[in-house]
N, C-alpha and C positions, 0 to 999 in steps of 0.2 A: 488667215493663217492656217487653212488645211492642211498645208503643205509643211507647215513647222511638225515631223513626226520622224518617229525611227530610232535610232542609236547613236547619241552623242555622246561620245568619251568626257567627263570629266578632269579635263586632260592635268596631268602635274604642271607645273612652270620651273624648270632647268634655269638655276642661276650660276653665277660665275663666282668666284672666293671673292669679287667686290659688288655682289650684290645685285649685278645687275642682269637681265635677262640673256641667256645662250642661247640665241639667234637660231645656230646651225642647228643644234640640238631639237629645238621647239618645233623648226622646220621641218625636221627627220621626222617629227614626232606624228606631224600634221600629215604629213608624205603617207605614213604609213599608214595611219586610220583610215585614209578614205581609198589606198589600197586594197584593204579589207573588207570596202562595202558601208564604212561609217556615214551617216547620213549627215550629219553634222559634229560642230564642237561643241562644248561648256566650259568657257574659257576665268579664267582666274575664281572658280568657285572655293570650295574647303577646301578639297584636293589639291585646286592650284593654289591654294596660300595665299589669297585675294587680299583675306585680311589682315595678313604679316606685311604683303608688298608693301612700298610705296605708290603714289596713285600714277609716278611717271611709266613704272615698270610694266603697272598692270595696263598702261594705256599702249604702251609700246604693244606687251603680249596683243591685244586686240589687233592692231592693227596688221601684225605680223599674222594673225588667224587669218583676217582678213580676206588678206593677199594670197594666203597662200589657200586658200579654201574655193575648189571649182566648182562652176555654175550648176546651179540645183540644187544644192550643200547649204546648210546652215548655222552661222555660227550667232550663238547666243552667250553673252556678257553678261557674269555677275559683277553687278555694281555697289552691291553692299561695304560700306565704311561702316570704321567708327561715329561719323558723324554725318547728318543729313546733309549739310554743304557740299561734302567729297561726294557722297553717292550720286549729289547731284550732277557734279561736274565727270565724271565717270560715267553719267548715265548720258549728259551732251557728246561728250566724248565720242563715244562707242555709235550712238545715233549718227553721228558726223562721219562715223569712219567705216560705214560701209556694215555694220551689222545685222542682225535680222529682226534679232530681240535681245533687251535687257531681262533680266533677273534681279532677285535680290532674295537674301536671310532677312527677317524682321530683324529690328533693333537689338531685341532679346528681351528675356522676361522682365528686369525690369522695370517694363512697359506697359501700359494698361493699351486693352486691343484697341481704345480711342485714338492713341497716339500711334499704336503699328498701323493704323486706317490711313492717317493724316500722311503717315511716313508713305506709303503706297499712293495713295492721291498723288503726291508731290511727284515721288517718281511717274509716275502717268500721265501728270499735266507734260512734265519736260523732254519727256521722250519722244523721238518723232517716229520710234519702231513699236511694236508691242511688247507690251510687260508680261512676266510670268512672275508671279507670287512664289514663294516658298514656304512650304510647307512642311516643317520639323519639328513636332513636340518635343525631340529630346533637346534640342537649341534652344527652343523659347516656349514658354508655358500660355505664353499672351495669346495665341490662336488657338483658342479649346475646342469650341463647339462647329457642329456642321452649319450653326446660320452664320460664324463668323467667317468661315471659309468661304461661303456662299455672298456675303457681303463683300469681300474682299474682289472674285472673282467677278462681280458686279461692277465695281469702279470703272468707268470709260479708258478703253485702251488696255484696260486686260484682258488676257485672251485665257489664264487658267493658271495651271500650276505646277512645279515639280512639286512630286509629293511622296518625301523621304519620310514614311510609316508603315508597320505591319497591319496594322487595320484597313484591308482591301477592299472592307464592307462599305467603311466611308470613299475610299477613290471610288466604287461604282457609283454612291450616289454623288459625287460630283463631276464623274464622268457623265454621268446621265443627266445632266441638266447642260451638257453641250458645251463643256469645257474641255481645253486642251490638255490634256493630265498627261505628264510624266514619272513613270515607276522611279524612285529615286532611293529604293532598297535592292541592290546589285542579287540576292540573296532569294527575291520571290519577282522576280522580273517578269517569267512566264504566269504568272500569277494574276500579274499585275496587267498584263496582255489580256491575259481570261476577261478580267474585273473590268474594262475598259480603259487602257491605258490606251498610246495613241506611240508612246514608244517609253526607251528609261533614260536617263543620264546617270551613270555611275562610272564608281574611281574605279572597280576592276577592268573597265572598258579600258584603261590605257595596256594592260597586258594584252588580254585576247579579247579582241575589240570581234572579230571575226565571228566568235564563238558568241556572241551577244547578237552577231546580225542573224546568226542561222535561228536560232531561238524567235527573233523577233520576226522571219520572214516565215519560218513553219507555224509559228501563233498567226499569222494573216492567213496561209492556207489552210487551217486548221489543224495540223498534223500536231496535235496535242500531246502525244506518246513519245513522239522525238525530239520536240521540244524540249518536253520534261528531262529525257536524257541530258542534253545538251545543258541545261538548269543542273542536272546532278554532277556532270563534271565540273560547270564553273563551280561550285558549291564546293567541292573539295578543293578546289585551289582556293577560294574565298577563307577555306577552316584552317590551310596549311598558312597561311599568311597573315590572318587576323590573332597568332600566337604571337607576332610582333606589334609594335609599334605602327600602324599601317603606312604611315605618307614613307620612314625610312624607310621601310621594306620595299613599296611601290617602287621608291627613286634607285635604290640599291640592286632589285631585278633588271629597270631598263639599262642599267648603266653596266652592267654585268654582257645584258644582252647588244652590247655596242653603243647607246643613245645615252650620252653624257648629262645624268639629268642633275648631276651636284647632290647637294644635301639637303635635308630642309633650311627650311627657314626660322633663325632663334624667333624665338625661344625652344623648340622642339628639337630633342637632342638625333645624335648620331645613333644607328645600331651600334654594339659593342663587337669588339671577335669573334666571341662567343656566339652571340646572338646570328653573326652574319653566316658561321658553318652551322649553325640550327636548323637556320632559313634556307640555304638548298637542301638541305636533307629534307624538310616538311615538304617542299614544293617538288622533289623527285619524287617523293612515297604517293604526293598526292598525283603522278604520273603526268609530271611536266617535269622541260628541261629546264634548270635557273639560267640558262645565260642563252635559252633561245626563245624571249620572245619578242616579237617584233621583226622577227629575221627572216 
């Protein structure tokens, strides 16, 4: 899985008022990422409300990634459910339909890192792609230490991790033991390039997906000082944005900028009025336009 590397958007998942995935929309969505240089997707993760969908929606979204995803392009499925049976069959699913790799969130804390191992075994036996671990202390307390990481990325058919943390000290050392790491803090991406990262998947990638590739191709040349640039602007869109509610804000920019992305999904409410004239005004100061991105 060399080649599983680069910039995958995090993409949202655009529903319809019954709930069910907007086709057009998902496809615009997909259209334009890889216009931009996106190397691949990350299909029904947090961003995408994976764990709001039902398992037909988020089966459809895969497939619809799929298809529309050209040769050399990667699209990686989280699979994570509520329950280890769904994860299961989400994780056949997506194997069947053409994907490159699965994913998954642990259980949650909960869980004692016995039962998040067993929950990853299973996933790994069933998969016929490679697995990518996830990596979130603020999601689940169950993955603490570096030998459990390190255990985890052991498991036959894993190939490493996204890994959504500020401590870049631990991605090097599990980038150093020849893991596939992905930076999954949108916020120190170049950072996470420096530390050994291999690419990032994050939700601000569905605005300026473009401005994540430049970042990620000057970190491979080395051009370290204009990376960091390119890190300093998305970072002020990240600060103008993160004043909201994020997934409303996300769906309410692309929908603004043409791409019909709906609403969240309940339980997560609407922006208000108020909130909505807040929101272009943070993202003009932060020197972007609200209703051109994507465009």
């Amino acid at each position: 899985m060399n080649q599983l590397r680069g910039v995958l958007p995090a993409i949202v998942t655009p529903v319809d008022a019954n709930g069910n995935l907007n086709e057009t929309s998902y496809r615009t969505l997909l259209e334009r990422f890889y216009e931009r240089g996106a190397h691949g997707v990350y299909v029904c993760g947090q961003t995408g409300e994976g764990l709001q969908l039902p398992p037909e929606v988020r089966e459809r979204a895969t497939e619809v990634a799929v298809a529309a995803t050209p040769q050399g392009r990667h699209v990686v499925v989280h699979v994570g459910a509520a329950s280890t049976a769904e994860a299961l069959r989400l994780t056949r699913h997506a194997s069947a339909a053409g994907a490159h790799a699965v994913s998954s969130l642990p259980p949650g804390s909960a869980y004692s890192f016995q039962e998040v191992q067993a929950y990853y075994e299973a996933l790994a036996e069933t998969s016929n792609v490679p697995v990518l671990v996830y990596y979130f202390p603020d999601f689940s307390s169950s993955i603490r230490t570096l030998d459990q990481v390190t255990s985890l990325c052991s498991i036959p058919n894993v190939v490493g991790l996204k890994f959504t943390d500020f401590d870049l000290y631990r991605l090097s050392q599990v980038a150093n033991s020849g893991n596939t790491i992905f930076n999954g803090r949108d916020e120190v991406f170049v950072a996470g390039m420096l530390m050994g990262a291999c690419g990032g998947i994050g939700s601000f990638y569905n605005l300026v997906p473009e401005l994540f590739v430049s970042i990620y191709e000057d970190a491979l040349e080395g051009c370290w000082a204009r990376a960091r640039q390119s890190q300093d602007r998305a970072n002020a869109l990240i600060q103008a944005v993160l004043q909201f509610p994020m997934l409303p804000a996300l769906k309410r920019l692309l929908t603004w900028s043409g791409i019909d992305c709906g609403y969240p999904v309940l339980p997560r409410r609407v922006l208000t009025g108020d909130e909505e004239s807040a929101l272009r005004i943070a993202v003009e100061n932060a020197g972007f336009a609200p209703d051109r991105f994507l465009r």
